[in-house]
C-alpha positions as CSV (number, residue, x, y, z in Angstrom):
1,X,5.8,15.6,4.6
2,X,4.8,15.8,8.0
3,X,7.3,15.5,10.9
4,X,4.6,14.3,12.9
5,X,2.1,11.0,11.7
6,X,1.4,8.2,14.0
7,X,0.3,4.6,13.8
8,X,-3.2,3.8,13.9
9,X,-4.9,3.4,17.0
10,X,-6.7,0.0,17.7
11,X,-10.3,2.0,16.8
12,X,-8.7,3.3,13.5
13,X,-8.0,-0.1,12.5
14,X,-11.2,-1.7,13.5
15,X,-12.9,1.2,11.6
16,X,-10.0,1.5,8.2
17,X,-9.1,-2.0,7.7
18,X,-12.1,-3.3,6.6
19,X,-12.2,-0.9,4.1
20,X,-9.4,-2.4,2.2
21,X,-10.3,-6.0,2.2
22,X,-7.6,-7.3,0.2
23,X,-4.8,-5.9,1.7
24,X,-3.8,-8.6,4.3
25,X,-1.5,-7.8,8.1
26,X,1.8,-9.5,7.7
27,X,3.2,-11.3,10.0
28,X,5.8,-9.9,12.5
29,X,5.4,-6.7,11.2
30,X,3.4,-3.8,11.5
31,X,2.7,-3.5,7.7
32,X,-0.2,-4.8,5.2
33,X,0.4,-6.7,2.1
34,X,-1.6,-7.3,-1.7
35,X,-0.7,-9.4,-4.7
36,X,-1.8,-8.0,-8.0
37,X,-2.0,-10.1,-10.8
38,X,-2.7,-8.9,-14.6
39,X,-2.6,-9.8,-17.9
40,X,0.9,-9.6,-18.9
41,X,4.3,-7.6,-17.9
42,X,2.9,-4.2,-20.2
43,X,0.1,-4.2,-17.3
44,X,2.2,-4.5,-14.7
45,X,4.6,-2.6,-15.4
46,X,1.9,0.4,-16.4
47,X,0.6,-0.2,-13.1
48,X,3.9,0.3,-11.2
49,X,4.3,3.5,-12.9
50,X,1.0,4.8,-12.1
51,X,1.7,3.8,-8.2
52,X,5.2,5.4,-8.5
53,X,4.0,9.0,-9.5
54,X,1.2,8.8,-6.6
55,X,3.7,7.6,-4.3
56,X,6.0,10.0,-4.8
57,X,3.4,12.6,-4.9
58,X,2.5,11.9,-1.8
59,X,6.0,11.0,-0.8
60,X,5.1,7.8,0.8
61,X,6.5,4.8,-0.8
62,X,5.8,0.8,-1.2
63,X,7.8,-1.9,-0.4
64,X,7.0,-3.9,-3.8
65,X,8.3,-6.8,-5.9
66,X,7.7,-7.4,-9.7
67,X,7.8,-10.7,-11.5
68,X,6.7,-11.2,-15.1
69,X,2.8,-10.2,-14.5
70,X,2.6,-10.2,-10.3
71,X,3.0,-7.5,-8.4
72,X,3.4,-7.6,-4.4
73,X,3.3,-4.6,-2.2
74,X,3.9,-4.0,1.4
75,X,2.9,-1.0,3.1
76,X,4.1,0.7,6.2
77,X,5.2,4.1,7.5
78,X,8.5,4.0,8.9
79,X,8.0,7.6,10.3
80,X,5.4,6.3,12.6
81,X,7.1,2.8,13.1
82,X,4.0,0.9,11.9
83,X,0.5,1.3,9.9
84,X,-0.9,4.9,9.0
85,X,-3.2,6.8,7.5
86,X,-0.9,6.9,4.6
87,X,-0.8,3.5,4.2
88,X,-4.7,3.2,4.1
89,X,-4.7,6.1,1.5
90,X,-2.4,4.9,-0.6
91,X,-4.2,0.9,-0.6
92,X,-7.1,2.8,-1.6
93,X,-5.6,4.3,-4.5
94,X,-4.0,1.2,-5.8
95,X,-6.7,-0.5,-5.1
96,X,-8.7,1.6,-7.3
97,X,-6.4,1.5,-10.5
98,X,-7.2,-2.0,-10.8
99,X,-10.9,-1.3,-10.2
């Protein structure tokens, strides 16, 4: 991990953001945020493990809660104290298991 990353500057978000349009900013924090939703708790849950061996490839990890066939992430770097690149990366990735 690098011992230096830093939040995104008002230009990288104009520019990344958009790029992710289903990741939402949530409120009173410097973080974005999705809802997944499949078919049952098998799809969920092979979901989650598919985002845990990215994450901790990349050893950057969600905030995330599971109920039956919803699952909510957050996403934030604590190392910068806000949004990163990481966080856009890893949206991206999610975001594409789910197509």
């Amino acid at each position: 991990m690098s011992a230096s990353i830093s939040k995104l500057s008002p230009e990288e978000r104009t520019e990344l953001l958009p790029s992710i349009p289903q990741w939402s900013l949530v409120d009173g924090r410097d973080a974005i945020h999705r809802t997944f939703e499949f078919p049952d708790f098998s799809a969920a849950w092979g979901f989650m493990s598919r985002a845990a061996l990215v994450a901790e490839s990349r050893a950057h990890h969600p905030e995330w809660f599971n109920v039956y066939n919803r699952v909510e992430i957050t996403l934030t770097t604590h190392d910068a104290d806000g949004l990163s690149i990481r966080d856009v990366e890893l949206a991206r990735i999610l975001d594409g298991f789910v197509g």
